[in-house]
SEKE-893837 format. One record per residue (C-alpha): x, y negated, z; residue in three letters. Coordinates in Angstrom, 1 decimal. Each point is the difference from the previous one (the first is absolute). Layout:
<zazas>
<<X Y Z> ALA>
...
</zazas>
This chain:
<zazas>
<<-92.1 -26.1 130.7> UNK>
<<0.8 2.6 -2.9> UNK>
<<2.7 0.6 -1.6> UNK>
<<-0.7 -2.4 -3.2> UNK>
<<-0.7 -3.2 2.3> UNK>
<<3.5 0.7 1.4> UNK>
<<1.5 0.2 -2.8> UNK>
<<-1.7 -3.0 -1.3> UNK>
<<1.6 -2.2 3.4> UNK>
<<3.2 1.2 -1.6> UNK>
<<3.0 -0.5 2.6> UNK>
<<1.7 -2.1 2.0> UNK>
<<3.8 0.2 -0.7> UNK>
<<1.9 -2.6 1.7> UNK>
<<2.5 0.4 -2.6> UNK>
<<2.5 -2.5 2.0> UNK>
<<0.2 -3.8 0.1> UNK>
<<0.3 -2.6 -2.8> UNK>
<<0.6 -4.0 0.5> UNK>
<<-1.5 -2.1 -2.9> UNK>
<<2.7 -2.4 0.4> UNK>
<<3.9 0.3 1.0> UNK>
<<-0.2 -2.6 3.3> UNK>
<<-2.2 -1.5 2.0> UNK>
<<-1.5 -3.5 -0.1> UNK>
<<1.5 -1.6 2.8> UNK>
<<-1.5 -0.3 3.5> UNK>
<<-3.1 2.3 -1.7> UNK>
<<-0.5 3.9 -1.3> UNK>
<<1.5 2.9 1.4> UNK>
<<0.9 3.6 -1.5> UNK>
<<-2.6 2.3 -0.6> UNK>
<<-4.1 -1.2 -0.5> UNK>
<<-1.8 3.9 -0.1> UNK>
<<-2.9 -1.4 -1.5> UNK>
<<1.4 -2.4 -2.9> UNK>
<<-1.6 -2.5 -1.7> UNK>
<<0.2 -2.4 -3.2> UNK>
<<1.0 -3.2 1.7> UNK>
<<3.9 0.4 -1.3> UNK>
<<1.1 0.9 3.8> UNK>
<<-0.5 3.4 0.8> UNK>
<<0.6 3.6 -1.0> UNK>
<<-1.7 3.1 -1.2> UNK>
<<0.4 3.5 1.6> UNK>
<<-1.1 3.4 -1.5> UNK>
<<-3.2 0.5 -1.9> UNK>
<<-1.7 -3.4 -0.8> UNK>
<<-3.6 0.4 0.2> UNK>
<<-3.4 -1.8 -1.3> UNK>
<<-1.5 -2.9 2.4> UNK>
<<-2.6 2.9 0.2> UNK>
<<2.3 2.0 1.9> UNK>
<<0.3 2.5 -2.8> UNK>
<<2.7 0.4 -2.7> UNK>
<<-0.8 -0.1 -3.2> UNK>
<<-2.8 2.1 -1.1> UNK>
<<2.0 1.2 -3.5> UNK>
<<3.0 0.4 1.6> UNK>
<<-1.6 2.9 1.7> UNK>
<<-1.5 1.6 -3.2> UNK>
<<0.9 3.7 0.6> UNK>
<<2.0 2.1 -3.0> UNK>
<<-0.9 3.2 -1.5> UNK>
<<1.9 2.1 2.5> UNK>
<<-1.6 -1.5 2.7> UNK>
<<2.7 -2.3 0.9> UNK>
<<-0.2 -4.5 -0.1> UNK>
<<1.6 -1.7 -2.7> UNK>
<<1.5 -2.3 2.4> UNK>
<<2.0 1.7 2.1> UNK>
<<-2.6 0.9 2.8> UNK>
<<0.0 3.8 1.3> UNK>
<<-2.3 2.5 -0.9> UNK>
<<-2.7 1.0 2.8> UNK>
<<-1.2 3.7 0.7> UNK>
<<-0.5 -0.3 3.3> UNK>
<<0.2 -2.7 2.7> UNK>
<<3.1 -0.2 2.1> UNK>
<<-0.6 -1.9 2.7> UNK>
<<-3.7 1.0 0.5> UNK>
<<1.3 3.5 -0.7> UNK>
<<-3.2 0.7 -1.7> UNK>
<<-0.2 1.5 -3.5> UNK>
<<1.6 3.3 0.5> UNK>
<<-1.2 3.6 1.0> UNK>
<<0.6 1.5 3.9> UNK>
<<4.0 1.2 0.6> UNK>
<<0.9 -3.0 -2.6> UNK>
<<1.4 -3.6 0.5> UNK>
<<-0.1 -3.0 -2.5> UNK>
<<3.2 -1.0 -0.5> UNK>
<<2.5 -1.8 -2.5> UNK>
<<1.4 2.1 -2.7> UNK>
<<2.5 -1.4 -2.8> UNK>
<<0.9 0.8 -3.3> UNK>
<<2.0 -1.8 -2.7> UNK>
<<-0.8 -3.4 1.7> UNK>
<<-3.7 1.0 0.2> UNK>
<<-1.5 -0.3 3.6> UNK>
<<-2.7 2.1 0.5> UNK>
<<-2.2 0.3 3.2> UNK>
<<-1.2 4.3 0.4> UNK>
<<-0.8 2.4 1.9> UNK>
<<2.6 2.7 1.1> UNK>
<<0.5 2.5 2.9> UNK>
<<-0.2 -1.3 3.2> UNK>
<<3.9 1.3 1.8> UNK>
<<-0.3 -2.8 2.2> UNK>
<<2.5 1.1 2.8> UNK>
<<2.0 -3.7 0.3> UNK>
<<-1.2 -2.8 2.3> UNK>
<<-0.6 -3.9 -1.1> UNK>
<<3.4 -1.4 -0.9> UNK>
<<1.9 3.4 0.7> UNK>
<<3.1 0.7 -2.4> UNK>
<<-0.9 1.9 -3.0> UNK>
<<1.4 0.6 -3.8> UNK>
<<-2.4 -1.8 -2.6> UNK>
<<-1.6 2.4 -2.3> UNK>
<<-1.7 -2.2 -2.4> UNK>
<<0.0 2.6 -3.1> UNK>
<<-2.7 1.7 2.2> UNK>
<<-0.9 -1.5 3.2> UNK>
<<0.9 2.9 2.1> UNK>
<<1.8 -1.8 2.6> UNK>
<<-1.4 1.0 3.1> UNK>
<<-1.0 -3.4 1.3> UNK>
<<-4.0 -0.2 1.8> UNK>
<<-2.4 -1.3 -2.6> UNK>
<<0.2 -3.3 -0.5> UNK>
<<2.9 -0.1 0.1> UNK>
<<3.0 0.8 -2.6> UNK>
<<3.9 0.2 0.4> UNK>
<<1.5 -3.0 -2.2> UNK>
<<3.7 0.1 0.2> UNK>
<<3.2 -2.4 -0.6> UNK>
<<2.5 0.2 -2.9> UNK>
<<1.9 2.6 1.8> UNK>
<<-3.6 1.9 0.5> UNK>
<<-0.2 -0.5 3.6> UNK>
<<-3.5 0.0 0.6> UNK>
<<-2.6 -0.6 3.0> UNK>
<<-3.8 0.9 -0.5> UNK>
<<-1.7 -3.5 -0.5> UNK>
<<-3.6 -0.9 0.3> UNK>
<<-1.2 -0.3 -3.6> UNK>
<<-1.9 -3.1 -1.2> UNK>
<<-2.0 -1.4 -3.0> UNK>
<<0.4 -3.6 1.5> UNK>
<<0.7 -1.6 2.8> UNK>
<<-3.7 -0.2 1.5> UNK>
<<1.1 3.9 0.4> UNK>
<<2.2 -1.3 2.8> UNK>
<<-0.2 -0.4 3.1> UNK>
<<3.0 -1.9 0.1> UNK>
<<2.4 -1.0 -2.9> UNK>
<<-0.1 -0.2 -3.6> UNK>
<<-0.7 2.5 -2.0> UNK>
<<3.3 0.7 -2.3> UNK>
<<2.1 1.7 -2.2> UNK>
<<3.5 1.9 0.8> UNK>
<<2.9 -0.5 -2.1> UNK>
<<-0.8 3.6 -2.0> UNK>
<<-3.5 -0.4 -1.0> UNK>
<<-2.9 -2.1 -0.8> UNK>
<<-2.2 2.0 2.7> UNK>
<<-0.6 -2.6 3.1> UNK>
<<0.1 1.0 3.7> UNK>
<<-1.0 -2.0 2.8> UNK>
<<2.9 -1.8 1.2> UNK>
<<-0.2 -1.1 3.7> UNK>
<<0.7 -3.4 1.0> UNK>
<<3.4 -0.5 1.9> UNK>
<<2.2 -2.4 1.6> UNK>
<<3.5 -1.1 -1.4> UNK>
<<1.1 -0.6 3.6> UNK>
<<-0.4 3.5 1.4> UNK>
<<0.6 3.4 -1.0> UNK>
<<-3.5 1.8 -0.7> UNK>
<<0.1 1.7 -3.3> UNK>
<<0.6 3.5 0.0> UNK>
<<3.3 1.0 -2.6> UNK>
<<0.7 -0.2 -2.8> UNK>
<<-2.7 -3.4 0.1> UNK>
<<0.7 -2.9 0.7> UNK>
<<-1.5 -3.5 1.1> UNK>
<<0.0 -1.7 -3.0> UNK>
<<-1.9 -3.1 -1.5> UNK>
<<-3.2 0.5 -1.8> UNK>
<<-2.4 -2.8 -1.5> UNK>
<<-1.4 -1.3 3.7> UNK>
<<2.1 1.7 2.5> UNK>
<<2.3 2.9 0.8> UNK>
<<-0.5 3.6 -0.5> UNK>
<<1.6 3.4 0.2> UNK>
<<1.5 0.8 -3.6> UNK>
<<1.9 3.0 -1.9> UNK>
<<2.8 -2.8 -0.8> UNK>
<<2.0 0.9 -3.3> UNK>
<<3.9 1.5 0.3> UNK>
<<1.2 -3.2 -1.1> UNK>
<<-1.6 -2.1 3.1> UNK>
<<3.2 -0.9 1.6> UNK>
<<1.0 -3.7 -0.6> UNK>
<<0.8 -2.6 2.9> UNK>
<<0.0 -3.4 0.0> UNK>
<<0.9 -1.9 -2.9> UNK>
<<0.0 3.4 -2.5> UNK>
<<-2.0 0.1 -3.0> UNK>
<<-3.6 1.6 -0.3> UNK>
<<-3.4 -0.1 -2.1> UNK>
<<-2.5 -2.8 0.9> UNK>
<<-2.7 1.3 -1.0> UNK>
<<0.2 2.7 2.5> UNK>
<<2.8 -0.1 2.5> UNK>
<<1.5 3.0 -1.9> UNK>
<<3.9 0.1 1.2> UNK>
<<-0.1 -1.9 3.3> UNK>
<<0.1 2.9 3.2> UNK>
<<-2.5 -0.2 2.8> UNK>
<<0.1 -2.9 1.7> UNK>
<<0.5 -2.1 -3.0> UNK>
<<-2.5 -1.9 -2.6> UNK>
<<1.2 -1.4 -3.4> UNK>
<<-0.2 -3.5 -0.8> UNK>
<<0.8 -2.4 -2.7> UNK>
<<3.8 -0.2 0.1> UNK>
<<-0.7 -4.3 0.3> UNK>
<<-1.3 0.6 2.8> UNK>
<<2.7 2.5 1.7> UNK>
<<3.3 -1.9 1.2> UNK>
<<3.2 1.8 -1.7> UNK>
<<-2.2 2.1 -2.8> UNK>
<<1.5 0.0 -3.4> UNK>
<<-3.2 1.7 -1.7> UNK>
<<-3.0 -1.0 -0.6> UNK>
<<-1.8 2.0 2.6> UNK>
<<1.8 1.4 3.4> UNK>
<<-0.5 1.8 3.4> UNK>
<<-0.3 -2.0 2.8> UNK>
<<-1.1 1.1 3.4> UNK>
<<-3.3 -0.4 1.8> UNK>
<<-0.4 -1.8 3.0> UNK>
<<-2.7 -1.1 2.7> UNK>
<<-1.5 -3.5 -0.6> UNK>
<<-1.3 -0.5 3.6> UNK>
<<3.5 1.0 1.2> UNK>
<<2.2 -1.9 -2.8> UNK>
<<3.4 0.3 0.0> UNK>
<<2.0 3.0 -1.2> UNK>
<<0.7 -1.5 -3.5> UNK>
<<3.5 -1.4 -1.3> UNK>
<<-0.1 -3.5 -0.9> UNK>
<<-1.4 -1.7 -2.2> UNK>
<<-2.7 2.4 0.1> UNK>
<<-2.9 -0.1 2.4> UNK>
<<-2.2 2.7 1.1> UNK>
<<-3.3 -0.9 -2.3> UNK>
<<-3.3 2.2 -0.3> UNK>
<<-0.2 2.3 -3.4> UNK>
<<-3.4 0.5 -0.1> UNK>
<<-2.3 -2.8 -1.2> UNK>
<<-3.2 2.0 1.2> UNK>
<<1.0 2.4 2.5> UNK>
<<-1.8 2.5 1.5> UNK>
<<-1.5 -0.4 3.6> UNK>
<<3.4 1.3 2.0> UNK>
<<2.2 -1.1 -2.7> UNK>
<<0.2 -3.8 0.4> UNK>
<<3.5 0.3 1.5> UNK>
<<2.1 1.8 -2.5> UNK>
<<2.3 -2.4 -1.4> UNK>
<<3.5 0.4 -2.1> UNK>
<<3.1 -2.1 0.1> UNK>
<<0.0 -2.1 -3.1> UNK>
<<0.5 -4.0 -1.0> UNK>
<<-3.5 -1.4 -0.6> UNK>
<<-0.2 -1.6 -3.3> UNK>
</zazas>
């Protein structure tokens, strides 16, 4: 596959998770369908694409500079297949001005998979191995990250975006019951499961605190962010609340129950619940 038929599978950002309604019917849905559909019930994630399995043809329509006028990077080279470039060269992720770009540079790889590293986006000079790029937190602390286009790149995970650019790294699936992601990530929710995340400075709220639905933006690890109905004691209208293992039960202050999230979870990720009042 070339460079043009990659760009024209666009990619997979699992941009975080949206609930096309604020509670649940009773006794029925839960939070979180990955795949979404039109029946009133479930949610969208990321890039919606055609029933073909293709976004939308002019969506992809590339500009004069060589760029896509919808958003979509701009492909030199091919950087997971690492094809595209010339011998002592890796294809890797280069920004500029919000522009994702996809070139060839000098290859200084001298950093393992998933090492510490300081991002170097302007140029891509950041000694991580090809494939592989260093993405980095608020504070820039950065870990060389396999890079995707989608998550079909992945052997495991989603393929995703960090908090700092639109550029999508394959982020491994995880459990919110154990300690497996490697700092500064954390295990955070994602479309149909859990995976290792750059989480955002401000990812610190408990139970009951306030945070962003549409992406769990403000609640720390170990926390998911529900309609506040649905959260005992929240006074906005979306809150923290902790997660918790539905073949275990228990762990959650009354009235609450421990109730799966995910409508359409992911094969390993039938038990991830959260504490919250079902509607």
């Amino acid at each position: 596959m070339d460079c043009t038929d990659l760009l024209r599978h666009g990619v997979l950002v699992a941009v975080g998770f949206v609930l096309a309604c604020q509670q649940l019917p009773s006794g029925s849905d839960e939070f979180g369908d990955a795949a979404g559909d039109d029946d009133g019930g479930s949610t969208t994630f990321g890039n919606e694409e055609d029933d073909d399995g293709s976004d939308d043809d002019d969506a992809d329509e590339t500009t004069e500079d060589g760029g896509t006028d919808d958003g979509n990077p701009t492909l030199d080279c091919d950087p997971v297949d690492q094809t595209g470039c010339a011998d002592g060269e890796k294809c890797t992720v280069v920004e500029s001005i919000g522009e994702v770009t996809y070139t060839c540079v000098a290859d200084d790889q001298d950093l393992d998979p998933y090492a510490p590293c300081t991002p170097a986006l302007g140029t891509g000079i950041d000694g991580c191995f090809a494939a592989h790029a260093c993405f980095g937190d608020e504070l820039d602390n950065g870990l060389c990250v396999p890079l995707c286009l989608e998550t079909s790149d992945c052997q495991m995970g989603l393929c995703i975006a960090p908090p700092t650019t639109t550029a999508t790294y394959c982020a491994d699936e995880c459990s919110p019951f154990e300690t497996s992601c490697p700092a500064p990530m954390q295990c955070r929710r994602a479309m149909d499961r859990f995976v290792c995340e750059l989480a955002r400075s401000a990812d610190t709220g408990g139970q009951g605190d306030p945070c962003a639905l549409a992406s769990d933006d403000g609640c720390a690890e170990g926390f998911v962010c529900l309609p506040g109905e649905l959260v005992p004691s929240c006074t906005e209208g979306s809150c923290c609340t902790n997660v918790c293992d539905t073949s275990v039960g228990g762990g959650c202050d009354s009235p609450a129950i421990c109730a799966p999230i995910f409508e359409s979870p992911a094969p390993g990720s039938e038990t991830f619940g959260a504490c919250f009042v079902p509607a």
